[in-house]
ZAVEX-554687 format. One record per atom (N, C-alpha, C, CB): residue number from 1; x, z, y. Coordinates in steps of 0.2 Angstrom, whole numbers. Glycine has a CB too. Example, Ala and Ser with C-alpha at 12.3 -4.5 7.8 and 13.67 -1.06 7.14 Angstrom:
2
nr px pz py
1 66 39 -28
1 62 39 -22
1 66 39 -16
1 57 45 -22
2 64 35 -11
2 68 36 -5
2 64 39 0
2 70 29 -3
***
This chain:
302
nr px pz py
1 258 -35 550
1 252 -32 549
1 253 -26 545
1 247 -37 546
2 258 -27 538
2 256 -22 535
2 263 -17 539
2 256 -23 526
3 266 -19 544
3 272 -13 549
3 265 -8 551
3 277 -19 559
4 262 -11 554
4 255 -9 560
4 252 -4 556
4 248 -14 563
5 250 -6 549
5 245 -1 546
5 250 4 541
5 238 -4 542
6 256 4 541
6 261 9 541
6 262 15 547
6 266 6 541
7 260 12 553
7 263 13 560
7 257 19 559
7 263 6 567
8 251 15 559
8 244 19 560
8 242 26 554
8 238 12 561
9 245 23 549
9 244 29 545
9 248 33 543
9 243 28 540
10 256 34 548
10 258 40 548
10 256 42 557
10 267 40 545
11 253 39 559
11 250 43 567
11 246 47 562
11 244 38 575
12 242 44 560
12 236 46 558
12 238 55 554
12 232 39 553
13 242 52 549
13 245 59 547
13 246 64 549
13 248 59 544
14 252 64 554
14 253 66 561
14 248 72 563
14 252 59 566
15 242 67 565
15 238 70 569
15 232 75 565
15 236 66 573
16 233 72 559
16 228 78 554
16 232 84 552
16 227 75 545
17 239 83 553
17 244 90 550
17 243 94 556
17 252 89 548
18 243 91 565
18 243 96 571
18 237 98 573
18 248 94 577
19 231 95 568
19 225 97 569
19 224 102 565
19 220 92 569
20 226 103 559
20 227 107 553
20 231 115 558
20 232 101 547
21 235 112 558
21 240 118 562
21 236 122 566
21 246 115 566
22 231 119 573
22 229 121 579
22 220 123 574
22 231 114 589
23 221 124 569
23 216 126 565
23 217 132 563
23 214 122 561
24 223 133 560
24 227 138 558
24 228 142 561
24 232 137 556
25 230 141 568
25 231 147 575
25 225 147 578
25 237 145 581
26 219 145 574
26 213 147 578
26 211 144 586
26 214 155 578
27 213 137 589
27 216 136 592
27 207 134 597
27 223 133 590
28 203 132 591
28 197 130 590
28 191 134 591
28 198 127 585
29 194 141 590
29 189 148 592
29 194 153 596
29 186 152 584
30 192 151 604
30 197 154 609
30 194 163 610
30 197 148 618
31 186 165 606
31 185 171 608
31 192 178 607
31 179 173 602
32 196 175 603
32 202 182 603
32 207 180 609
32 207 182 595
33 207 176 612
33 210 175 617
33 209 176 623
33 210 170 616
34 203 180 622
34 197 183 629
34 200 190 628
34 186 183 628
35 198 192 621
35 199 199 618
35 207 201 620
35 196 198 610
36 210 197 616
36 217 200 619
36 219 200 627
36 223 196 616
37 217 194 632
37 219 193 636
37 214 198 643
37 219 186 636
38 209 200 640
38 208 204 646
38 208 210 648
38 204 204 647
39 214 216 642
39 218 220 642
39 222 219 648
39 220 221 637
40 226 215 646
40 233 214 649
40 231 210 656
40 239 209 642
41 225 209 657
41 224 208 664
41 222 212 668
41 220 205 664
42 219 217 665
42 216 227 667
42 223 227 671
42 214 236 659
43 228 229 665
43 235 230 666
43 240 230 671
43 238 228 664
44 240 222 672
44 243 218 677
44 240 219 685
44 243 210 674
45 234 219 685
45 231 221 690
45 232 229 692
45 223 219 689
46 231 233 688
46 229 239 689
46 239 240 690
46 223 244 683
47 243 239 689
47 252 239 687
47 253 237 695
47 255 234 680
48 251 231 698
48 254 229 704
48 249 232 709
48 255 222 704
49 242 236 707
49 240 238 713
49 235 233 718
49 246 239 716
50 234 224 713
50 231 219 718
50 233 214 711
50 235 217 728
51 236 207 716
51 238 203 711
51 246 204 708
51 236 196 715
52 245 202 702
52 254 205 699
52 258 198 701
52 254 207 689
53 262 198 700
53 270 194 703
53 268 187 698
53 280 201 700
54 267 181 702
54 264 175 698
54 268 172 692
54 263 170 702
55 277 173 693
55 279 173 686
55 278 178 679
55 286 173 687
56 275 184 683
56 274 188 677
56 267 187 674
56 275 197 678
57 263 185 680
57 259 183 675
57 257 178 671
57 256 184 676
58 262 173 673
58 259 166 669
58 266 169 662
58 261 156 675
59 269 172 662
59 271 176 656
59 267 177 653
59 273 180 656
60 266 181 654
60 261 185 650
60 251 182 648
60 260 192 655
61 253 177 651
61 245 173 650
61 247 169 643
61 242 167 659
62 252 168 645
62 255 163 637
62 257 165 634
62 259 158 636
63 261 170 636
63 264 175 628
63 257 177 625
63 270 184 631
64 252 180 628
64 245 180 625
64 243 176 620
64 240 179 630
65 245 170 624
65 241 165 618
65 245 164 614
65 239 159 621
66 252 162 614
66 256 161 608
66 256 165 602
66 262 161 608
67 255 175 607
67 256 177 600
67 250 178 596
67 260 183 599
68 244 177 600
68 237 175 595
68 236 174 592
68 235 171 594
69 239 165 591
69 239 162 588
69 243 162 581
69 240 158 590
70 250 166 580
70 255 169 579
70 251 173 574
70 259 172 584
71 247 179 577
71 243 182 575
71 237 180 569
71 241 183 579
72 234 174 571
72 229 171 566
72 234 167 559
72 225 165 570
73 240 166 562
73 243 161 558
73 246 166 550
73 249 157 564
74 248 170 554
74 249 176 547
74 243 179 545
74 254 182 550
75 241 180 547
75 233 183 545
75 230 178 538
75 227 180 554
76 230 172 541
76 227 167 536
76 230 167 530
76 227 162 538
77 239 169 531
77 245 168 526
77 242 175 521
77 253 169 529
78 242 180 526
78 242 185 521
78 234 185 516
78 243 191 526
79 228 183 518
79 224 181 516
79 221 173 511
79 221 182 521
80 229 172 511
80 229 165 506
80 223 166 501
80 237 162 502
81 225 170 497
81 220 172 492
81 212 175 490
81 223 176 490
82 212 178 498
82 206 180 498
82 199 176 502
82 207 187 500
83 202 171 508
83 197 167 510
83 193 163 507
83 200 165 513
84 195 162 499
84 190 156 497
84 183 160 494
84 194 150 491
85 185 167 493
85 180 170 493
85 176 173 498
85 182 174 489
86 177 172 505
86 172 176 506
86 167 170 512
86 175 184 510
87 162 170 510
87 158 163 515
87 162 161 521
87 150 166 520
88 161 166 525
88 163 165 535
88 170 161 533
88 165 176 541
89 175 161 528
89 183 159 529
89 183 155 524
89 189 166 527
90 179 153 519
90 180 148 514
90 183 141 513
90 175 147 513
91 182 138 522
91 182 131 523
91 192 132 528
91 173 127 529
92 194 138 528
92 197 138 531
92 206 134 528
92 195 143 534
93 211 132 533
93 214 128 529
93 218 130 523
93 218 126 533
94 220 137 521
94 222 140 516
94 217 140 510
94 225 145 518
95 212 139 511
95 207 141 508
95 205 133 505
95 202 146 512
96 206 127 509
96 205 120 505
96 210 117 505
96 202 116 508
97 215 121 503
97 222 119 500
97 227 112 506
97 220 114 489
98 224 114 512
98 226 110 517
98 233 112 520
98 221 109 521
99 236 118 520
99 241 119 523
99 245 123 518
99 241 122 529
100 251 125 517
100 259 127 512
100 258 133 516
100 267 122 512
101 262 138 510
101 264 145 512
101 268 143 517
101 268 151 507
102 273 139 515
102 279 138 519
102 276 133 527
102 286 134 513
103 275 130 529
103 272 127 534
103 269 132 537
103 269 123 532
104 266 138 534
104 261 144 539
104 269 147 542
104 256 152 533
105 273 150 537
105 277 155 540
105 283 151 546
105 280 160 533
106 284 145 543
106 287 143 550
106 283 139 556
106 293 138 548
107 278 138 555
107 274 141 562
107 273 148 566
107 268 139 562
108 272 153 559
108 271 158 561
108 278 159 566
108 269 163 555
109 285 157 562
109 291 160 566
109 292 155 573
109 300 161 560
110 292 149 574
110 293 146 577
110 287 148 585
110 293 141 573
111 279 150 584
111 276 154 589
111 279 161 590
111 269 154 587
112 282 162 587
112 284 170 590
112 291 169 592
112 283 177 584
113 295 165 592
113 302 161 595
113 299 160 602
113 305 154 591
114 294 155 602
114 291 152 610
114 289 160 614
114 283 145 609
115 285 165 611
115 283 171 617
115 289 174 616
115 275 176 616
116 294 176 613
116 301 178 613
116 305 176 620
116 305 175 605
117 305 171 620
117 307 167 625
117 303 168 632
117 307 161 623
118 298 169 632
118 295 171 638
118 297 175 638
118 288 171 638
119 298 181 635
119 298 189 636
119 307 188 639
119 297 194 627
120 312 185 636
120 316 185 638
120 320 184 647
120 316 183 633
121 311 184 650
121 313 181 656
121 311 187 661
121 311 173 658
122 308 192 656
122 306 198 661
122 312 203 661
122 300 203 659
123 314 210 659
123 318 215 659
123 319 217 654
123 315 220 662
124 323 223 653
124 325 224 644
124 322 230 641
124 333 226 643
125 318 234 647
125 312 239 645
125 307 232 641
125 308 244 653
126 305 228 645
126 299 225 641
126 301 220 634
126 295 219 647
127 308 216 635
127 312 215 628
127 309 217 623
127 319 218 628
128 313 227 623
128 312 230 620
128 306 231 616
128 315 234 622
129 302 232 621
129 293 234 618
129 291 228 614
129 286 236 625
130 294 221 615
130 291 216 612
130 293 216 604
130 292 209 616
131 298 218 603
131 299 221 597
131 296 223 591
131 302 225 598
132 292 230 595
132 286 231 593
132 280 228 592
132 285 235 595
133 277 223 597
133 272 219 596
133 275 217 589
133 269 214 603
134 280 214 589
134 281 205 582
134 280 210 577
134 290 198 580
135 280 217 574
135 281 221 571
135 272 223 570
135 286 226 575
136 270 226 574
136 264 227 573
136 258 220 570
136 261 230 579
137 260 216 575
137 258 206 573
137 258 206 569
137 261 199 575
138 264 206 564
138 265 205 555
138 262 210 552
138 273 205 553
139 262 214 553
139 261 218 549
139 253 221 549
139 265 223 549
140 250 219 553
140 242 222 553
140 236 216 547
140 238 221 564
141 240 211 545
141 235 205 542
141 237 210 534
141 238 194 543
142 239 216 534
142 241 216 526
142 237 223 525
142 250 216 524
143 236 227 532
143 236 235 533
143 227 233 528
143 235 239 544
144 224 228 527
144 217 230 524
144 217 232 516
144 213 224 525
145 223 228 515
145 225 230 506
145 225 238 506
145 235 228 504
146 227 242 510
146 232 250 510
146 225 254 513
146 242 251 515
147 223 253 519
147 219 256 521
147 210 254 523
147 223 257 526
148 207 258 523
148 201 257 530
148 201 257 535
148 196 259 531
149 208 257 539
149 207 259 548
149 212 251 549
149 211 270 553
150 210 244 545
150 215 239 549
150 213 239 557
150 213 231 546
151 207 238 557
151 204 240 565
151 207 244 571
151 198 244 565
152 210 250 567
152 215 251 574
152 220 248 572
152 217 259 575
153 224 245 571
153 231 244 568
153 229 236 573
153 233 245 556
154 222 231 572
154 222 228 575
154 221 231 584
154 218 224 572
155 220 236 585
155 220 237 592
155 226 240 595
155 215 241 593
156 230 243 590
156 237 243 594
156 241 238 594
156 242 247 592
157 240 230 589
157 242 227 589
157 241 222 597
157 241 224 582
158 235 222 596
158 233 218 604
158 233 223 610
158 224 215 603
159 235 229 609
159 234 232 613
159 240 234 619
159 232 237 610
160 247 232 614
160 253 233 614
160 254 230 621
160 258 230 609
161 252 224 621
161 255 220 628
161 253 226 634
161 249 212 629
162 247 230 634
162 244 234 640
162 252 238 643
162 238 240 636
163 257 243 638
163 261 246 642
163 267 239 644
163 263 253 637
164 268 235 639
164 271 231 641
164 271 226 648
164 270 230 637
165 265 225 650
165 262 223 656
165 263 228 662
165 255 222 656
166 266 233 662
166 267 237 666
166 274 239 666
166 264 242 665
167 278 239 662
167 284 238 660
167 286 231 665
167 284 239 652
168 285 227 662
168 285 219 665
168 283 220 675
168 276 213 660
169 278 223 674
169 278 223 683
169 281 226 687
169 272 224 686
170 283 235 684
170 286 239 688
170 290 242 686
170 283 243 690
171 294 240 678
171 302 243 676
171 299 250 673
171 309 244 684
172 294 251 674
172 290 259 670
172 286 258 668
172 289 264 674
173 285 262 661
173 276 264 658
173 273 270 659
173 274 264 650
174 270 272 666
174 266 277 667
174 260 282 663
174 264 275 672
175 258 286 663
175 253 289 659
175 247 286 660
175 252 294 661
176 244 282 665
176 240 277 664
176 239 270 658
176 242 274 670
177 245 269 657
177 247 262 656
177 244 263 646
177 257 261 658
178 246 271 644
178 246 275 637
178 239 275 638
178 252 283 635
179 235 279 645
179 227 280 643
179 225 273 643
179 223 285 648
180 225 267 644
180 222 260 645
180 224 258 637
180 226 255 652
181 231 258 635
181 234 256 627
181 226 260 623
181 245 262 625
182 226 267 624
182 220 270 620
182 213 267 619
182 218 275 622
183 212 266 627
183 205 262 628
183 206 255 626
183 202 261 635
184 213 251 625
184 209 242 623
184 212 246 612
184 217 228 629
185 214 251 611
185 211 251 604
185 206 254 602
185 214 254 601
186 202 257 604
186 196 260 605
186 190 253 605
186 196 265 612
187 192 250 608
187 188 242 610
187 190 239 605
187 189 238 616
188 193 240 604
188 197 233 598
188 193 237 591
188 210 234 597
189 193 244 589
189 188 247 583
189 182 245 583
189 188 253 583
190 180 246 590
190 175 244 591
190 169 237 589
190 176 244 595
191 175 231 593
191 171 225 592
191 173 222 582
191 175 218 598
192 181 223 582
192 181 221 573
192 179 223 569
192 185 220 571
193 176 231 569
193 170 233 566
193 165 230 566
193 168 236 567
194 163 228 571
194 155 221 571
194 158 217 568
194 152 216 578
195 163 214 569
195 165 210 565
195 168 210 556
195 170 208 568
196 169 215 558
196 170 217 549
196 162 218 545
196 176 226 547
197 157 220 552
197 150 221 547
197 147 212 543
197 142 225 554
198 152 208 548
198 149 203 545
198 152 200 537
198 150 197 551
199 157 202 536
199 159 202 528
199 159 208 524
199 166 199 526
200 154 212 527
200 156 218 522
200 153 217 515
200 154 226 526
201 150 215 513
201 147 212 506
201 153 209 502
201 142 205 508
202 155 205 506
202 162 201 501
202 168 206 501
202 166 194 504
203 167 208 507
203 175 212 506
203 174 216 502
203 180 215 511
204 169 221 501
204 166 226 494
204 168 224 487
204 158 228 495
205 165 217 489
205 168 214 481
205 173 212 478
205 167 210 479
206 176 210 484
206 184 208 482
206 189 211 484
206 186 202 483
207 187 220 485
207 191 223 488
207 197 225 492
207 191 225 485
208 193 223 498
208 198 220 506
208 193 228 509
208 197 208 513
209 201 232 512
209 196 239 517
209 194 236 523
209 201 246 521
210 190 242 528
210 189 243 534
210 185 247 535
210 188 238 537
211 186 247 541
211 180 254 544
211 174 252 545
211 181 258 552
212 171 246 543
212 164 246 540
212 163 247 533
212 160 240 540
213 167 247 530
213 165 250 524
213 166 257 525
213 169 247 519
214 169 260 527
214 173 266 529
214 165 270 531
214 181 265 536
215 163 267 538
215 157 271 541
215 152 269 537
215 154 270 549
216 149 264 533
216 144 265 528
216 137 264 533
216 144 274 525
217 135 269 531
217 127 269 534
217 129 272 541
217 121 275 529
218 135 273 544
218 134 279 551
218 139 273 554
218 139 289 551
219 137 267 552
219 140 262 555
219 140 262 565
219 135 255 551
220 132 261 566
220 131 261 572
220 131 267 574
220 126 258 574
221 132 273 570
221 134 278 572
221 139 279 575
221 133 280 568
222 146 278 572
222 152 279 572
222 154 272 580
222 154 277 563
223 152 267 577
223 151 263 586
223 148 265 591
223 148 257 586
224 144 270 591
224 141 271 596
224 148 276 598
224 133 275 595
225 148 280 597
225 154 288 598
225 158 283 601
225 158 294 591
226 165 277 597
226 170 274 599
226 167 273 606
226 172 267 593
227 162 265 608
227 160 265 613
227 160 271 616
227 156 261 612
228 158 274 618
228 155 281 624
228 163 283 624
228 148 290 620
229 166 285 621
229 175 287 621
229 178 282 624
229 179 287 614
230 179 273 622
230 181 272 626
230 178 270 636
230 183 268 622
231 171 270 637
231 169 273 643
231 171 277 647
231 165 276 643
232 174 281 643
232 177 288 648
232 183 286 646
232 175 297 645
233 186 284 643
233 192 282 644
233 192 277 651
233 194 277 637
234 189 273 652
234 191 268 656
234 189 271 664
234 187 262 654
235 184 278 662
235 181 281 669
235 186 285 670
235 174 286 670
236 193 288 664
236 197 292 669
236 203 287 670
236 200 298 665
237 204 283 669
237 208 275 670
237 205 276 680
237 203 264 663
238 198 273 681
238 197 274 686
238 198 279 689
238 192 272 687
239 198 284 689
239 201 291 694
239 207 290 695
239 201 298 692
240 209 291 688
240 218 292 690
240 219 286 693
240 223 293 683
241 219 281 693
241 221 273 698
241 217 274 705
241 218 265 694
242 213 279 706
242 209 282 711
242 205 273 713
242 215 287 717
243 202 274 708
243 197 264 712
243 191 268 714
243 192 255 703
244 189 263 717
244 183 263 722
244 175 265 720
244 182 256 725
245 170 262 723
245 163 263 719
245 163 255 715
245 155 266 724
246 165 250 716
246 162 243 713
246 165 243 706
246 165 237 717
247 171 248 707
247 174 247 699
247 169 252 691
247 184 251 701
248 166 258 697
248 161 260 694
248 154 258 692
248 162 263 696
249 154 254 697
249 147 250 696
249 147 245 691
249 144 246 703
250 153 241 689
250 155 238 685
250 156 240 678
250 160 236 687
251 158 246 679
251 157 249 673
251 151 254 670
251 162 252 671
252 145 254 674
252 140 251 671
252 137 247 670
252 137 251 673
253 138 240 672
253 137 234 668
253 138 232 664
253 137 231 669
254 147 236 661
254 150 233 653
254 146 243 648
254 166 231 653
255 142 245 652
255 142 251 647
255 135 248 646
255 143 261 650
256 130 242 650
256 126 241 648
256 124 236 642
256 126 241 652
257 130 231 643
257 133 227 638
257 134 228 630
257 139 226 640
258 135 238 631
258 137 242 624
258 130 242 620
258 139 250 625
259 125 243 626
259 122 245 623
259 114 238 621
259 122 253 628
260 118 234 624
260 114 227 618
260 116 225 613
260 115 219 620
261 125 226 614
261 128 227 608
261 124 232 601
261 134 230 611
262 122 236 603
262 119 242 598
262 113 237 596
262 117 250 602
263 108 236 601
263 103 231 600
263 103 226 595
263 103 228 605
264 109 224 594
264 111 217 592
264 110 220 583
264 120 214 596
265 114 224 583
265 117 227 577
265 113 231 573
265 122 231 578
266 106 232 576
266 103 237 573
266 99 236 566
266 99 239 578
267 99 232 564
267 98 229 557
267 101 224 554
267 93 227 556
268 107 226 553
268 112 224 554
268 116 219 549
268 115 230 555
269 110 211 554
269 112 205 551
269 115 201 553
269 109 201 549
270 120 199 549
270 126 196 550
270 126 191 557
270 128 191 543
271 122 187 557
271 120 183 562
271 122 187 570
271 112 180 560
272 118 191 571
272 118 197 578
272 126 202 579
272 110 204 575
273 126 203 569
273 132 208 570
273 137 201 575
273 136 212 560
274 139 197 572
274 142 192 576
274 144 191 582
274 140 189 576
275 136 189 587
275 135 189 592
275 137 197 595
275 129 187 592
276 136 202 593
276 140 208 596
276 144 207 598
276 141 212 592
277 150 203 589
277 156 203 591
277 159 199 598
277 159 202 586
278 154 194 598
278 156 189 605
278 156 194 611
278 150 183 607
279 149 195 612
279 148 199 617
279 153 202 620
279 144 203 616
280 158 203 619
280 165 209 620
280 170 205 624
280 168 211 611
281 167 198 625
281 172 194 628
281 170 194 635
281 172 187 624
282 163 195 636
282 160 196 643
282 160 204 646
282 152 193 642
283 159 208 643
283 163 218 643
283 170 216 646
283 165 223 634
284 174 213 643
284 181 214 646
284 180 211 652
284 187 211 643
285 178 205 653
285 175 201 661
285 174 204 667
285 168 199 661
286 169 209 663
286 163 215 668
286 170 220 671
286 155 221 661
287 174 222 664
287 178 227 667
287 184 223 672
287 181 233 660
288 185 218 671
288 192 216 675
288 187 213 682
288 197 208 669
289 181 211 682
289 179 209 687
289 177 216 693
289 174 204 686
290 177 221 690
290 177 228 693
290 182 229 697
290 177 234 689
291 188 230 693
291 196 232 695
291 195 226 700
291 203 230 689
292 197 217 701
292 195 215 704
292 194 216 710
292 192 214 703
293 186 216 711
293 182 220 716
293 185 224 721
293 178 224 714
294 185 230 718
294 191 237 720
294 195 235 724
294 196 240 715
295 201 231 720
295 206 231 723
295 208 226 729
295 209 230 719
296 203 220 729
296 204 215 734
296 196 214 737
296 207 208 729
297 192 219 739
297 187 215 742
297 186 223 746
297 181 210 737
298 184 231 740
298 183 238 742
298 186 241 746
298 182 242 738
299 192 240 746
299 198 241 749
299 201 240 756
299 201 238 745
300 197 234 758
300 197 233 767
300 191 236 769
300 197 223 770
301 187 241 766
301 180 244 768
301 183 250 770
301 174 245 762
302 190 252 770
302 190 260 767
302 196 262 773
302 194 261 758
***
């Protein structure tokens, strides 16, 4: 009896530490997982022309997610100190003394070992560029200390995979691949701006930047412009890849999406700013289900 309730209390432990962990890598709030993953889907689609090569993409669907999580997981490290201060992060595992510096950073190295390995089964152009992603991944959770623009720094981080995805499908990164890298940073300012309007109160206090603090009162200002920039970003994406009309009609529906977004934000409480930030998960949808369209349905019309 007392073997059994030895047995059962280190399961039990066990499974509080890998619930603790897949808490740490956010594993429990899959919205960034939309957000990163429907760049590198644009990419892969628009890079092979239809559907991309099925080993590259289940690559790249999991290297997504590893380095995520990879992502969150240093994120939280670098923010040990400041999550117990700000509402939205308070309960989180660094913040209730539930996980070790050292337990973060060897998850952190051991998820970026596992999409290392994935990468290693494409080419040595895409090798090489993954380099850069673990580079920008580490280093974007600290950029709020030094600057107000972490926001872009998070959109070249998530953005990276875009030329990479092309590199991976065709052994080349075309001029396409750099104007798409612009538009998911531009998006990426975009939504974590919403998202930064939702602690900007705390982080004014306990002095963490961003470009809500940065735009101020020209908050929705300044989002509006990003948004309309990246539009036309994505309408010269469509010319130059020369897509159809569905891919355009489509991108009226994610330019309609912007502009609920604005809706959402316009007195600008935490609660709505939020939902903004979700919203962003269904825009990438709208724009990948365009390309889509285009490529596998407008295409036998023509």
């Amino acid at each position: 009896m007392i073997g059994q309730a030895r047995r059962g209390g280190k399961s039990w432990a066990v499974t509080e530490r890998l619930h603790t962990y897949a808490e740490l890598a956010r594993l429990d709030r899959p919205i960034g997982n939309f957000l990163l993953l429907w760049p590198v889907l644009w990419a892969l689609w628009l890079a092979a022309e239809g559907v991309p090569d099925l080993d590259i993409l289940l690559i790249f669907v999991l290297g997504v997610l590893l380095m995520r999580a990879a992502g969150c997981v240093i994120n939280d490290f670098a923010d040990r100190h400041i999550d117990l201060h700000v509402r939205r992060t308070r309960r989180r595992p660094f913040a209730t003394g539930r996980v070790s510096e050292r337990e973060a950073l060897i998850l952190f190295v051991v998820l970026c070992l596992l999409a290392f390995g994935l990468v290693l089964l494409t080419n040595w152009l895409t090798i090489m560029m993954s380099l850069v992603a673990v580079v920008l991944a580490a280093s974007y959770p600290f950029t709020k200390r030094y600057t107000h623009l972490p926001q872009v720094h998070l959109g070249l981080a998530f953005g990276w995979a875009v030329p990479m995805a092309f590199a991976a499908q065709t052994g080349a990164v075309p001029p396409v691949a750099w104007l798409l890298l612009l538009a998911a940073v531009l998006w990426a300012t975009v939504y974590d701006t919403m998202y930064a309007m939702v602690d900007r109160d705390d982080d004014i206090r306990i002095g963490v930047k961003s470009t809500a603090i940065l735009f101020g009162d020209l908050d929705r200002v300044m989002i509006g412009l990003l948004q309309l920039l990246m539009l036309l970003a994505l309408l010269q994406i469509g010319l130059r890849s020369e897509l159809g009309p569905l891919y355009y009609v489509a991108l009226g529906g994610a330019a309609g999406l912007f502009i609920y977004q604005q809706v959402l934000i316009r007195r600008r409480e935490r609660h709505h700013c939020f939902r903004a930030f979700l919203n962003n998960a269904w825009f990438g949808g709208v724009v990948f289900l365009g390309i889509v369209l285009d490529l596998h349905v407008w295409q036998y019309f023509v």
